[in-house]
C-alpha positions in Angstrom: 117.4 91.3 160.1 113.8 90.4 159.7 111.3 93.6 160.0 108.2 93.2 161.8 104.6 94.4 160.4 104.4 97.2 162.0 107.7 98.6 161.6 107.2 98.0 157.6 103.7 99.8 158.2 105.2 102.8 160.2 107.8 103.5 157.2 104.8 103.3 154.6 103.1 105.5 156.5 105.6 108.2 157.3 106.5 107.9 153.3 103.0 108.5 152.3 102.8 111.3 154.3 106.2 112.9 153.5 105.2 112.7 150.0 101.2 114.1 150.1 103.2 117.0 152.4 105.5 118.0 149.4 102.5 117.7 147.0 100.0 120.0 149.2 102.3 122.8 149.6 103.4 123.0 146.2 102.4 126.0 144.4 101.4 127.1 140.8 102.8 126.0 137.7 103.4 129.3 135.5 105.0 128.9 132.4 107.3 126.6 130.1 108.9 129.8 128.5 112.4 130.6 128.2 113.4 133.2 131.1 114.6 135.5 128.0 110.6 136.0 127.2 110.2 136.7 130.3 109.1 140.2 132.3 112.5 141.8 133.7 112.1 141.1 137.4 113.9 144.7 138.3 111.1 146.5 135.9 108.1 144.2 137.2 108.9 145.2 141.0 108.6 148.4 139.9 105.5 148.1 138.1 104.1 146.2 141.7 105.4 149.4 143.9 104.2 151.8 141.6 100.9 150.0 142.4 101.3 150.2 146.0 102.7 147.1 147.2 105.1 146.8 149.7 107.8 144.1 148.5 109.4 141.8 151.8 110.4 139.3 149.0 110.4 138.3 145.7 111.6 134.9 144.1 111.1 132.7 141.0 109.6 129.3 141.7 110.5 126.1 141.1 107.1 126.2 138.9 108.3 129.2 136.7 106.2 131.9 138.7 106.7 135.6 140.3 106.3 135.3 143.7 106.4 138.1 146.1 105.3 138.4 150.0 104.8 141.9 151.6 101.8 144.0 151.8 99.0 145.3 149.2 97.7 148.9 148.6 95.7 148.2 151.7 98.8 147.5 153.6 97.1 143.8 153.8 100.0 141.1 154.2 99.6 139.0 151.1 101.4 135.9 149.3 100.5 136.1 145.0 102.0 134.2 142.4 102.4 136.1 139.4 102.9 134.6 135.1 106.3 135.9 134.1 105.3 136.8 130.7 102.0 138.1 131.0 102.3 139.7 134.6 99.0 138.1 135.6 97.9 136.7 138.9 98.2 133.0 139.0 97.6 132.8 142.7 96.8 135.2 145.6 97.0 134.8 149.4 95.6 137.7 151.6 96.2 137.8 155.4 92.9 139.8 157.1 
C-alpha cells in the first residue's frame, strides 16, 4: 500500500508532538541514590504536617523525587517536589 505525503506528514507530526508532550510534563530529576539512603517517607510526612501542610497525596517519581499535592500552612493548594535524601525543595507549584 503506497502512503501519500500527507498521510506520512500527519504521522510525523502527531509523533513529534506525542513525544515534546511527554518531555514538557516531565518533572525533576532528584537523586541516583539507593532508596536505603533515603528519608523514610512515613517520618518525612510527618515532618511536612508538623509543618502545616495538608497531605492529598504523596508519591515517588519516576525521577527519584518526593512529591506531594495538598495544601501549605496557608492552606494554599500546592504541587512540590521534594530530594529524598536531603528533604529539600527541588520544585514547587502554588495555586493562588
Amino acid at each position: 500500500m503506497k502512503k501519500t505525503f500527507a498521510q506520512i506528514s500527519s504521522a510525523l507530526l502527531l509523533g513529534s508532538l506525542t513525544l515534546l508532550s511527554s518531555v514538557a510534563f516531565a518533572g525533576p530529576k532528584c537523586t541516583e541514590e539507593p532508596s536505603d539512603t533515603w528519608i523514610d517517607q512515613d517520618a518525612f510526612q510527618e515532618q511536612l504536617k508538623e509543618e502545616g501542610y495538608d497531605i492529598k497525596k504523596f508519591k515517588v517519581t519516576s525521577g527519584n523525587c518526593y512529591e506531594i499535592y495538598g495544601h501549605n500552612a496557608d492552606g494554599k493548594k500546592v504541587e512540590i517536589y521534594f530530594h529524598p535524601v536531603t528533604g529539600e525543595k527541588v520544585k514547587e507549584e502554588i495555586d493562588d
